[in-house]
C-alpha positions as CSV (number, residue, x, y, z in Angstrom):
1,X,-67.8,60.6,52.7
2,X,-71.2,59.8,50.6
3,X,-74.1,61.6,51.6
4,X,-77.1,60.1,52.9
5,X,-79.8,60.8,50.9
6,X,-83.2,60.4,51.4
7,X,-86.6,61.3,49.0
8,X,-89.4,62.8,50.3
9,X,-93.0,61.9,48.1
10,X,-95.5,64.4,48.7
11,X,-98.8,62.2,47.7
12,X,-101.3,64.4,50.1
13,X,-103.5,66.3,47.6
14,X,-107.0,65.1,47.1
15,X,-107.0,66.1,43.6
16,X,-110.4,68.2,44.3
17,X,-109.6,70.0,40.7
18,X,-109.2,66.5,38.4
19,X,-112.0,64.8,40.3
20,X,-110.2,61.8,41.0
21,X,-107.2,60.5,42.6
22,X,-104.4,61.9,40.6
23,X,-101.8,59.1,42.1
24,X,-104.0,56.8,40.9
25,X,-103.9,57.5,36.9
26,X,-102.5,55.4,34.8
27,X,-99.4,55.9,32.6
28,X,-97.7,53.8,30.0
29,X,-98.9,50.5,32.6
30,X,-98.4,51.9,35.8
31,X,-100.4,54.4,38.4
32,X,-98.4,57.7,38.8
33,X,-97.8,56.8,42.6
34,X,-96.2,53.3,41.2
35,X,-93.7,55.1,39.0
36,X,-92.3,57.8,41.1
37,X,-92.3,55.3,43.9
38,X,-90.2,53.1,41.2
39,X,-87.7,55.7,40.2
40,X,-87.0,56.9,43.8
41,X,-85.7,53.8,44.9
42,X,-83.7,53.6,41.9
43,X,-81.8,56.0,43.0
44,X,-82.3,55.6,47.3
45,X,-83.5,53.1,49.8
46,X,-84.8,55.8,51.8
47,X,-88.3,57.1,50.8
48,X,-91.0,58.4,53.1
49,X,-94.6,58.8,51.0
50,X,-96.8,61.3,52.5
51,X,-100.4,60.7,52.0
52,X,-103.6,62.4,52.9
53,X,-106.5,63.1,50.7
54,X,-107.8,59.3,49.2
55,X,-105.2,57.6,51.3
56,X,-107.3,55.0,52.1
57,X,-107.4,54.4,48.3
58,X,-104.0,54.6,47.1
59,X,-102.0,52.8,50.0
60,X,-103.3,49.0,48.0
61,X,-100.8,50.4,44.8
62,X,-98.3,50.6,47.7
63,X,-98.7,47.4,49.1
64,X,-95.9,45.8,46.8
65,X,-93.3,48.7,48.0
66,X,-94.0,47.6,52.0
67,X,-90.8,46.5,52.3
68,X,-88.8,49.7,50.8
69,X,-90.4,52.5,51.8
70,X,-92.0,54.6,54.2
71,X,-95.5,55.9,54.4
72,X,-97.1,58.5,56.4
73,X,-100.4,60.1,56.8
74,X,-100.6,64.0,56.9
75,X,-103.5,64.9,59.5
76,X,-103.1,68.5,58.0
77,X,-103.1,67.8,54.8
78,X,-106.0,69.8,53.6
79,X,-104.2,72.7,55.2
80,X,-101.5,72.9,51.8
81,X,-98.3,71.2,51.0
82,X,-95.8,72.6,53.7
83,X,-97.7,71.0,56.0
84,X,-96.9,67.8,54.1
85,X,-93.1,69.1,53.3
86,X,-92.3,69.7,57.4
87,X,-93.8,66.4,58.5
88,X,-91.7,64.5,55.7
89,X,-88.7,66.7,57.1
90,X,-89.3,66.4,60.2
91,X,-89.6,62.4,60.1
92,X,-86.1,62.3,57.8
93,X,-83.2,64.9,59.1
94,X,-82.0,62.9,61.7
95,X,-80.9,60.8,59.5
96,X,-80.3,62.4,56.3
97,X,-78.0,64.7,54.8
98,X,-79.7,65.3,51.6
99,X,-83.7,65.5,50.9
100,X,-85.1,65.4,47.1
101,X,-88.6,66.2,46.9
102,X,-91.1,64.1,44.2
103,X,-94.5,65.2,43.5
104,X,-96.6,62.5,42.6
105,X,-98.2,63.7,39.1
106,X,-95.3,64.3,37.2
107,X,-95.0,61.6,34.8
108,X,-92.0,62.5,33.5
109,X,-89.4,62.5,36.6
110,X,-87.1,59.9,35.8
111,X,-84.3,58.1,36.8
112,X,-81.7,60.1,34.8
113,X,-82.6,63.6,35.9
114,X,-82.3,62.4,39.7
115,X,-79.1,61.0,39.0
116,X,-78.0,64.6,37.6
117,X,-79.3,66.7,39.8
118,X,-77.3,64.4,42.5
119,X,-74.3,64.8,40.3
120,X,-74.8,68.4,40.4
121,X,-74.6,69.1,43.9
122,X,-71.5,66.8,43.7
123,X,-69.7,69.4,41.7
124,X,-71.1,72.4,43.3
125,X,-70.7,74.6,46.5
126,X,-74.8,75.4,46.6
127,X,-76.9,73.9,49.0
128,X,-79.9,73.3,46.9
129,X,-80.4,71.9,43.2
130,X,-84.0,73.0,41.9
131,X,-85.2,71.6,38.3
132,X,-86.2,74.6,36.3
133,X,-89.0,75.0,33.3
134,X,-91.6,78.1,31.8
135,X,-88.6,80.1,33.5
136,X,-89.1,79.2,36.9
137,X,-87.8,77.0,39.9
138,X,-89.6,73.8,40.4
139,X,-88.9,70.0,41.7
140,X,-87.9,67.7,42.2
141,X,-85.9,70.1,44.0
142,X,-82.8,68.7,46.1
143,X,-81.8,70.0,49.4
144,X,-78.9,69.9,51.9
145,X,-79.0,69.8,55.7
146,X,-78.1,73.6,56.0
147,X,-81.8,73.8,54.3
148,X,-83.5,71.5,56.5
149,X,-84.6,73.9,59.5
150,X,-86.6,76.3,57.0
151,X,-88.1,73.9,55.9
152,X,-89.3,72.2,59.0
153,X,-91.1,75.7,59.7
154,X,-93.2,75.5,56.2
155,X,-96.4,75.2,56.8
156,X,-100.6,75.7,55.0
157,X,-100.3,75.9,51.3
158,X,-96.2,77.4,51.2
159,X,-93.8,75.3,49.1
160,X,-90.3,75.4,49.3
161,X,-90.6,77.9,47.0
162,X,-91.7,80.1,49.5
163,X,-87.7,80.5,50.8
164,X,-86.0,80.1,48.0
165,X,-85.5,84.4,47.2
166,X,-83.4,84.0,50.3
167,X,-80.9,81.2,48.5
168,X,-80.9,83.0,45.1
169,X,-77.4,82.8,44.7
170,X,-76.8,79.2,45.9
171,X,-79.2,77.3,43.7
172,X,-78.5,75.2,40.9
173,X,-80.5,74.4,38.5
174,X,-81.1,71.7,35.7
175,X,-83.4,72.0,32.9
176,X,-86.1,69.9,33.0
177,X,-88.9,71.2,30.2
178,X,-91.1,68.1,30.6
179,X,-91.5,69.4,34.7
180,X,-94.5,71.7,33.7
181,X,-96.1,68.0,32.5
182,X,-98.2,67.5,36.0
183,X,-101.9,66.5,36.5
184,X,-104.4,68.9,37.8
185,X,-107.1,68.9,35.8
186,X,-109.1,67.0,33.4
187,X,-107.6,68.6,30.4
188,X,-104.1,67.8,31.9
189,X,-105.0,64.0,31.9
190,X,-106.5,64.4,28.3
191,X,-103.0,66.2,27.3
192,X,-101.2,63.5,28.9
193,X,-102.9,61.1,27.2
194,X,-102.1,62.6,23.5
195,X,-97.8,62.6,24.7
């Protein structure tokens, strides 16, 4: 039987450190929210974007993805990314078996890693599959329904990561170097721009 799988965007931050809408930089063409909107329905139909901070200005870059995906506004979002992580959850288990989790700034999330990370969980008893880079755990990060209710109970500025001690030994991993690439700051935008 084939999994359903569904990706979960978290787009809420209001980039208060850069000064501007992260989603909303532009790389090699395209706004970060166009090109991890891109690569997750290469790899699913189902994709839920949750917005928040600057929604008003980022849902016109969406407008072409109407059709295919899913978008929802976070009333918590200033309240941290679990909040943004349960409601996207929340809104997908019922019909889901697996969850992978995008950020929006990574610019470097592609179609290829997804596909791994899918085909390791194929080949593996664990219930999650985490990218990992600078040593640590980090998404995309891929999770089976087993995972779902902890994560429905996330909530202010607690990530997934937040759990994870208590899956140590049923994690996967898949190297993914380029993962501490995100945008955050002004120098992370000038450091992007010189890759």
């Amino acid at each position: 039987m084939t999994k359903k799988l569904s990706i979960l965007i978290l787009a809420a931050g209001d980039s208060s450190r850069l000064g501007s809408p992260k989603q909303l930089v532009e790389f090699e063409g395209k706004t970060l929210i166009e090109r991890i909107t891109e690569t997750a329905l290469s790899i699913s139909n189902e994709v839920l974007i949750v917005l928040g901070g600057n929604a008003e200005v980022i849902l016109p870059y969406l407008n072409r993805f109407n059709n295919s995906v899913s978008i929802d506004f976070n009333p918590n979002w200033k309240d941290g990314m679990g909040t943004s992580i349960s409601l996207g959850v929340e809104k997908l288990a019922e019909k889901s078996d697996l969850i992978l989790i995008l950020l929006s700034d990574q610019p470097f999330v592609s179609t290829i890693l997804l596909q791994n990370m899918l085909q390791t969980f194929a080949s593996s008893p664990n219930p999650i599959v985490s990218c990992v880079y600078s040593g640590s755990l980090g998404v995309p990060m891929l999770f089976d329904n087993s995972v779902f209710p902890e994560m429905l109970t996330l909530r202010g500025d607690r990530g997934a990561k937040s759990f994870l001690h208590r899956y140590k030994n049923k994690i996967s991993t898949i190297d993914f170097p380029q993962g501490i690439i995100d945008i955050d700051t002004l120098e992370d935008l000038e450091n992007l721009a010189k890759t």
